[in-house]
C-alpha positions as CSV (number, residue, x, y, z in Angstrom):
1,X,-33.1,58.8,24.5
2,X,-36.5,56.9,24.5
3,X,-38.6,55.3,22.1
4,X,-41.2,56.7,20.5
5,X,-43.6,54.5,18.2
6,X,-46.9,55.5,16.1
7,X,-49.2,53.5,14.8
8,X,-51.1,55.8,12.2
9,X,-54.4,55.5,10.5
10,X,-53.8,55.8,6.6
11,X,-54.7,59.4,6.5
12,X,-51.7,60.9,8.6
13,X,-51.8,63.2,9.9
14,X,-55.8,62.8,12.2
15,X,-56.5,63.1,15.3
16,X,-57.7,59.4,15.3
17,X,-54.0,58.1,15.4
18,X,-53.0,55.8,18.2
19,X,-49.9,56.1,19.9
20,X,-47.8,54.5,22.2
21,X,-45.2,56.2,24.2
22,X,-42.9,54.2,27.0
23,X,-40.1,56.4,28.9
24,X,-37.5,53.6,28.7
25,X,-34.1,54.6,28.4
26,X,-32.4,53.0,25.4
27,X,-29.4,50.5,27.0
28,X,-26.4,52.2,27.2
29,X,-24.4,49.4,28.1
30,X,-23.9,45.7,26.3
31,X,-22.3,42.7,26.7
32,X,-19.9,41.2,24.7
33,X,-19.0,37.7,22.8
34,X,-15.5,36.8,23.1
35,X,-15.4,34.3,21.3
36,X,-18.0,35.2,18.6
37,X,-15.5,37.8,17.8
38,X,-12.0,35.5,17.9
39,X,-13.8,33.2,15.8
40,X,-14.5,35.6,13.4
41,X,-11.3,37.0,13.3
42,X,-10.6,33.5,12.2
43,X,-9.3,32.4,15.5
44,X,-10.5,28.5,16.9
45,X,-12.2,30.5,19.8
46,X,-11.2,32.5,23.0
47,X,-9.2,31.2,26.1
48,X,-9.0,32.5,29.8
49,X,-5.8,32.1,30.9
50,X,-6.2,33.5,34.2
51,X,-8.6,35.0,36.5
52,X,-8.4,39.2,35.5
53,X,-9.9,41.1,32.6
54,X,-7.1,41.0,31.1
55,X,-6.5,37.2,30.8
56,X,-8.9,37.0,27.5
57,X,-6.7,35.4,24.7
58,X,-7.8,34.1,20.9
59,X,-6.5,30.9,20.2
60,X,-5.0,30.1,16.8
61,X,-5.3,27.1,15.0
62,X,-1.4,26.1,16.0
63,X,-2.8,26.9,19.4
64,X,-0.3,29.9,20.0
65,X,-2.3,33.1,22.0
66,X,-3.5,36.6,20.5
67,X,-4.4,39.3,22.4
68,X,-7.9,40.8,22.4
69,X,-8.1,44.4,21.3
70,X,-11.5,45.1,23.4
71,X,-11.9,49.0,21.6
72,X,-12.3,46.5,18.4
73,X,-14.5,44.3,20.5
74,X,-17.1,46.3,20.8
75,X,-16.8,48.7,17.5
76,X,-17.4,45.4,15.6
77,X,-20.1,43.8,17.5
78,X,-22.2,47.3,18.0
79,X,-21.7,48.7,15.0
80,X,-19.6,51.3,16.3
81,X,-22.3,52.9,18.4
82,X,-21.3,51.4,21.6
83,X,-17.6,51.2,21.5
84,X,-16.1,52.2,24.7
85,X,-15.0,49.4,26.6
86,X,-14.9,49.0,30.2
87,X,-14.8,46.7,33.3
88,X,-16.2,46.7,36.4
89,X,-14.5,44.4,38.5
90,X,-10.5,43.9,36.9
91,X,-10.9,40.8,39.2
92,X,-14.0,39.6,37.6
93,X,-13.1,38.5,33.8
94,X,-17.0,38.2,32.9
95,X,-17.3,42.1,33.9
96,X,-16.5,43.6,30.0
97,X,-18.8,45.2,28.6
98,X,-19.5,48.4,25.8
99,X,-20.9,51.3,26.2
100,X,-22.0,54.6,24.2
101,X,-18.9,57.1,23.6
């Protein structure tokens, strides 16, 4: 996909309109906020509790750990438009992000 912007004249359609047109590619990846999304599950925030992908925990206000479903991740923070998550590196717990389906 790319965008595509005019910037008419007030009698649209004319030849006199100026356009721009830039061939960028519309991201098809995105990070995401771990603990944007704990804390507004209504979690005190997110923990690592170890050093893989999978070592993402929301912390409750007793302190006791939740896992993070990462499908909901990213349907909730991209509006369901990027909602495939993925890692690059299992090794790397920084390396989620969410991408078109």
């Amino acid at each position: 996909a790319y965008n595509f912007r005019i910037y008419g004249a007030p009698n649209f359609p004319s030849h006199d309109i100026n356009y721009e047109y830039r061939k960028t590619p519309i991201s098809q990846e995105v990070g995401v906020d771990l603990d944007l999304y704990c804390k507004n599950k209504g979690y005190l925030g997110v923990l690592l509790t170890g050093q893989t992908v999978y070592d993402w925990k929301c912390q409750t206000n007793s302190g006791s750990l939740v896992s993070i479903d990462m499908y909901d991740v990213c349907k909730t923070q991209h509006q369901g438009v990027l909602n495939v998550p993925k890692f690059s590196n299992e090794n790397d717990p920084n390396s989620w992000k969410c991408y078109l389906k």
